[in-house]
C-alpha positions, 0 to 999 in steps of 0.5 A: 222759671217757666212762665207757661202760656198766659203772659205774652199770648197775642191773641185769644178765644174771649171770656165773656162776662155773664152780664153780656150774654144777658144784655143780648137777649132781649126776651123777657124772663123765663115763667118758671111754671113752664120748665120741664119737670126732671122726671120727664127728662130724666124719667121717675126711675132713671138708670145710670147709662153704661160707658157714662163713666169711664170704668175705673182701672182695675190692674197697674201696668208692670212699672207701677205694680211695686205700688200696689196697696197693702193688704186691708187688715195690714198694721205695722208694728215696727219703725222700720215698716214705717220708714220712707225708703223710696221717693217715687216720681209720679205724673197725674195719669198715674196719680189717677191711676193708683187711686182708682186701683188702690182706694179703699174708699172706691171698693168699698163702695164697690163692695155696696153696690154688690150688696145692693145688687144681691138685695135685689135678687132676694127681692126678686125671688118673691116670684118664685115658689118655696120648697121646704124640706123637714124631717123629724128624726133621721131616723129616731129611736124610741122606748116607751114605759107606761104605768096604769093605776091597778084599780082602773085596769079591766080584768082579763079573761083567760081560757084554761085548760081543765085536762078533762076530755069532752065525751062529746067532742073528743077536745079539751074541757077549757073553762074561762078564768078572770085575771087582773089586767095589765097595768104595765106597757112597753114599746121600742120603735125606730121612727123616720117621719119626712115633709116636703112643703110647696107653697107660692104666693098667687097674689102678694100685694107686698111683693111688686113694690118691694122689688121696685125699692130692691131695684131703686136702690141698685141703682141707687149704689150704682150711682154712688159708685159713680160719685165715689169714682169722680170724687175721688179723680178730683180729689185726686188731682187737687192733691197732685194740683198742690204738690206740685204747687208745693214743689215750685214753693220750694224751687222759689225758696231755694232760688230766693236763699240763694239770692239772698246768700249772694246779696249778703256777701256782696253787702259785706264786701262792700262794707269792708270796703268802706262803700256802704254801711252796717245798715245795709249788711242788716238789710241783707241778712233780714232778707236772708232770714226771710227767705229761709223761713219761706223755704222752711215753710215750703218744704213742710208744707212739700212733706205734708202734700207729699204724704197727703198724696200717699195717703189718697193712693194707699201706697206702701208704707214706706214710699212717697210720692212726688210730682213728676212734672212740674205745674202748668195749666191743663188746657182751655175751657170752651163750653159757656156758663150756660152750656156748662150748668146744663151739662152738669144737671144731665150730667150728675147722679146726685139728681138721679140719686135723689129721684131715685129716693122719691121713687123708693119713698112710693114704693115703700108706701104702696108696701106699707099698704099691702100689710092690710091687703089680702094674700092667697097663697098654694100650697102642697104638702107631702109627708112620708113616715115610717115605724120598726118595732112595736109599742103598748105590749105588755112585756119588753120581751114580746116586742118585735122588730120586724114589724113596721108600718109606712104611710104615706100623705098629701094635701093641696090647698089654697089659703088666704090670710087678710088682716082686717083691722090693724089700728090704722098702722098701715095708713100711717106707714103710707103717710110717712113714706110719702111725706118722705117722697115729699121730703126727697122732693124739696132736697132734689130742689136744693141740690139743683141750686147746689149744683148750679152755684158749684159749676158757677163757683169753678166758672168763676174761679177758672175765670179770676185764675185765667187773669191771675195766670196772666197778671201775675205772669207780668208780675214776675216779669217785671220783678225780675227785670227790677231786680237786675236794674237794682243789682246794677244800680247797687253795683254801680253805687247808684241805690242802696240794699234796700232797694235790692232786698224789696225788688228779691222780696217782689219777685219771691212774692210775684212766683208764689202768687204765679205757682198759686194762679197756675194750681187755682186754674188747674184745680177750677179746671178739674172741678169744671170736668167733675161737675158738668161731666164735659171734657171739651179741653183744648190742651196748651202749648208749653212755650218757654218765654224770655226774662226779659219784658216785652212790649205790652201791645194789650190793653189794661186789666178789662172790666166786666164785659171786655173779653179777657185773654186766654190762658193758653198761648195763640188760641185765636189760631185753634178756635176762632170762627174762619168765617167772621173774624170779629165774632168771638165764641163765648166761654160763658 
C-alpha cells in the first residue's frame, strides 16, 4: 500500500483556525448597512464574461471515440446488447472528458440556452415592420345564377319593326312594345384579387421591456449552461473519487482474505502440532469470514461505482468503466477561508441568475403597464384584383370571356389603439410581478448564505480530511508494524491468535479509513474548484514511504488554532515566505 503525502512530511504550509484570524483583528464588527449592494458590483443586468468557463469539449481524441455516447432514442431490445463486453481503464481527465461530450444533461441544457436565444431574436423583431401578403383566389372561378319574383320585375320596352315604310324618311316605321322583364340572371367570371399590407409599430410601450426580459432570460440559460457544466465536472469527479475508493476497498479485501487464509493454515498447523488449541483455529477462521464478507462488500460496492460511472458518462451499453490511477490527493489548497467565500459570491452564476430574475420581474411589470397604454402604428395597404367574364347577363349564352376589369388600390394610415379602462387588470399584473422581483430579492439573500455555508462546509471537510490523511496514515503505519511484532510473538510461542486476528482486523480498518480520508480530501478538493471557481493547487508528490514507523519528531494531534500539517509532503519548501521564516500563509 502506498501511503501518499501526509504521514511523514516534516514541514508544511499551516491551517490556521478561523477563530485565529478573527482574534488578530482588532476592529469592531462590520455595520452590515455598509456592504456594497450586489447589483452595484455585479450590475442589475450581469452577463456571464467569455473564457469565465472553461468550453466544454465537443470531440473525443482518436483513443476514446469507441466511447462515444448512443444515439439518444437508442433502446436495447436484446441480453446481448446489454452485456459488458470490455472493461475499460479511464484517468480523471478522461472521465471529464467523456462527460463533457457525451452527457445528455449538458445538451440539453445547451439545447435551452439555443431556445432561449431564438426567443430573443423573436423579441427583437418587434422593431422591425411586418409585411402581409394575402390573396383571395389564385385565381378563382366564379358562376352565379339569380332568380327574381316575376311580380317585381319592371317591364321592358322593345322597339319592333312594323314593315311599313315612312313616306317621310324613307326608314322603317318601328313602334314600341311592352314585355316582361327578365327575372333570371347569369354570370361566369375568373376572379384574382392580391393585398400586401406594411404595418410598423411608431410607438409600442410593450416592446423595449419585452425585449429586455427575452434578453435576461438569455443570459439566464447561459448561466444555467454554465452550472450544468460544473456540476457536472463535480459530480463527475465524486463518482471517479469513489471508484477509486472502491477499488483500494477491494485491494484491502483481498489483502485481508489473504492474510486471513495464511493465519488459518498457520493455526491449523499448529493445532496439529498440539502447540496451541481449537479455540485459536475459531479465531482464525471467524477472521477469515470477516474478511471475506468485507471483500464481498467491497466488490458490490466497485460494481455499483463502476456502473454509476458508465451511467454520469452515457458510455456504450456494453462497456464499463474503471479507474485507471489508483487514489491520492490532487493538490494543496492556498486561498483562505476568507479569500475562498469571496471568490465564490463573484464567482457563482446562481447569484447572477437570481439578479437576473429581479430584473425579469421589472420587465414584465413595465409590460404589463403597456396593455393600458396607447400604440400607434402605420400602415399601408396595397391590393390589386382582376376579373374575366361577365356577371348579371340575362342569358349564359350571351357572356363573354373576354372581357375583364383590373383595379388597382392604396391606402396610408396611422392608427392608434388606446385601451382606456380594463378593470384594474394591468395594475394587478404590475403588482404581481413586482412582488416577484421582491420575492427574487429574498432568494438571492438566501442563496448568498447557502453559498457561503457550502464553501465553509468543503473548507471545512478539506480541513478534517488533511488531519484524517495524516492520522490514519499513522494508523496504518502502526497496525502494520503491530501485526508483524504479533506474527513473531505467535511464531515464537509468545501470544495467541487473538492478538493476530485484532492487530489483521486493525490494519484492514486503518486502510478502509486511509482510502476513506484520501476520497473525503479529494471530494472537499473538487467541491472547493466547483464553488469558489479558483484553481490555485499546488499539486503533490507521489512518495513511496517505508512500513516501517519512524521516529515522530511532530507533536500531538493540534487544537484549534495550532497550525495542522499539510497534506502534501515538503510544502514548507514551495510556499513558505523567503523573507520570514516564522511567518506562515494562512489557508484560512
Amino acid at each position: 500500500m502506498l501511503l501518499i503525502a501526509g504521514v511523514m512530511a516534516t514541514g508544511a504550509s499551516p491551517v490556521l483556525g478561523q477563530h485565529s484570524s478573527s482574534e488578530d483583528s482588532a476592529s469592531a464588527l462590520i455595520d452590515q448597512s455598509t456592504l456594497p449592494a450586489a447589483p452595484e458590483l455585479k450590475g442589475g443586468r450581469p452577463r456571464i464574461k467569455d473564457g469565465a468557463v472553461a468550453p466544454a469539449a465537443t470531440e473525443l481524441p482518436p483513443p476514446l471515440l469507441p466511447l462515444t455516447a448512443p444515439p439518444s432514442l437508442a433502446l436495447p431490445d436484446q441480453n446481448q446488447q446489454v452485456s459488458i463486453h470490455e472493461l475499460r481503464p479511464l484517468t480523471l481527465e478522461d472521465a471529464l472528458l467523456l462527460a463533457e461530450v457525451n452527457s445528455p444533461t449538458l445538451k440539453a441544457a445547451a439545447s435551452q440556452t439555443e431556445q432561449a436565444k431564438s426567443s430573443l431574436r423573436a423579441a427583437i423583431s418587434s422593431w422591425y415592420p411586418k409585411i402581409d401578403l394575402s390573396a383571395s383566389g389564385l385565381p378563382e372561378y366564379f358562376k352565379s345564377y339569380s332568380f327574381q319574383n316575376p311580380d317585381f320585375v319592371p317591364d321592358r320596352v322593345v322597339q319592333k319593326n312594323t314593315g311599313a315604310i315612312n313616306p317621310l324618311t324613307g326608314a322603317p316605321e318601328i313602334r314600341n312594345e311592352t314585355r316582361d322583364g327578365y327575372n333570371e340572371r347569369y354570370g361566369r367570371e375568373w376572379r384574382v384579387n392580391a393585398s400586401l399590407q406594411v404595418s410598423w409599430d411608431i410607438i409600442n410601450p410593450r416592446r423595449v421591456p419585452e425585449i429586455a426580459a427575452a434578453r435576461d432570460q438569455y443570459e439566464q440559460a447561459r448561466d444555467s449552461y454554465a452550472i450544468a457544466l460544473r456540476d457536472l465536472r463535480l459530480n463527475t469527479s465524486t463518482d471517479y473519487f469513489n471508484l477509486q475508493e472502491a477499488d483500494e476497498g477491494v485491494r484491502i479485501g483481498q489483502a485481508s482474505v489473504r492474510a486471513s487464509l495464511v493465519s488459518l493454515r498457520d493455526a491449523r498447523a499448529r493445532f496439529n502440532a498440539g502447540v496451541n488449541t481449537k479455540l485459536e483455529v475459531l479465531e482464525a477462521e471467524t477472521q477469515l469470514a470477516r474478511d471475506r464478507n468485507i471483500l464481498t462488500s467491497k466488490l458490490g460496492d466497485q460494481d455499483t461505482s463502476r456502473r454509476l460511472l458508465a451511467s454520469k458518462l452515457d458510455l456504450p451499453q456494453d462497456i464499463t468503466p474503471t479507474a485507471a490511477t489508483p487514489a491520492r490527493p490532487l493538490g494543496s489548497w492556498q486561498p483562505s477561508l476568507q479569500e475562498s467565500i469571496v471568490a465564490a459570491f463573484n464567482f457563482r452564476e446562481e447569484l447572477d441568475s437570481l439578479l437576473l430574475k429581479i430584473s425579469i420581474n421589472n420587465s414584465e411589470a413595465n409590460a404589463s403597464l403597456a396593455a393600458v397604454q396607447p400604440v400607434l402604428s402605420f400602415v399601408n395597404t396595397s391590393s390589386t384584383s382582376r376579373r374575366e367574364g361577365q356577371s348579371g347577363i340575362t342569358s349564359l349564352g350571351d357572356i363573354d370571356m373576354d372581357d375583364y376589369v383590373w383595379s388597382v388600390q392604396n391606402s396610408t394610415s396611422l392608427r392608434a389603439t388606446w385601451r382606456l379602462f380594463d378593470g384594474g387588470r394591468a395594475r394587478a399584473e404590475y403588482r404581481r410581478f413586482k412582488q416577484a422581483a421582491e420575492e427574487s430579492a429574498y432568494r438571492f439573500a438566501r442563496a448568498r448564505d447557502s453559498i457561503r455555508l457550502e464553501v465553509e462546509q468543503s473548507f471545512f471537510g478539506l480541513r478534517t480530511a488533511v488531519q484524517n490523511i495524516q492520522t490514519t496514515g499513522s494508523e496504518v503505519l502502526s497496525a502494520r508494524e503491530s501485526l508483524r511484532l504479533s506474527q513473531l510473538r505467535v511464531q515464537a510461542g509468545v501470544s495467541t491468535q487473538r492478538e493476530v486476528v485484532n492487530n489483521q482486523r486493525d490494519l484492514t480498518n486503518a486502510e478502509l479509513r486511509y482510502a476513506g480520508a484520501i476520497r473525503d480530501y479529494n471530494t472537499s478538493l473538487a467541491q472547493l474548484r466547483r464553488r469558489t471557481g479558483l484553481d490555485a493547487l499546488v499539486s503533490c508528490s507521489n512518495p513511496v514511504l517505508p512500513s516501517v514507523k519512524s521516529v515522530d519528531n511532530e507533536p500531538s494531534i493540534p487544537i484549534e488554532p495550532t497550525p495542522l500539517k499539510s497534506v502534501c509532503p515538503a510544502m514548507e519548501i514551495s510556499t513558505a515566505p523567503i523573507d520570514t521564516p516564522d511567518t506562515t500563509r494562512s489557508l484560512w
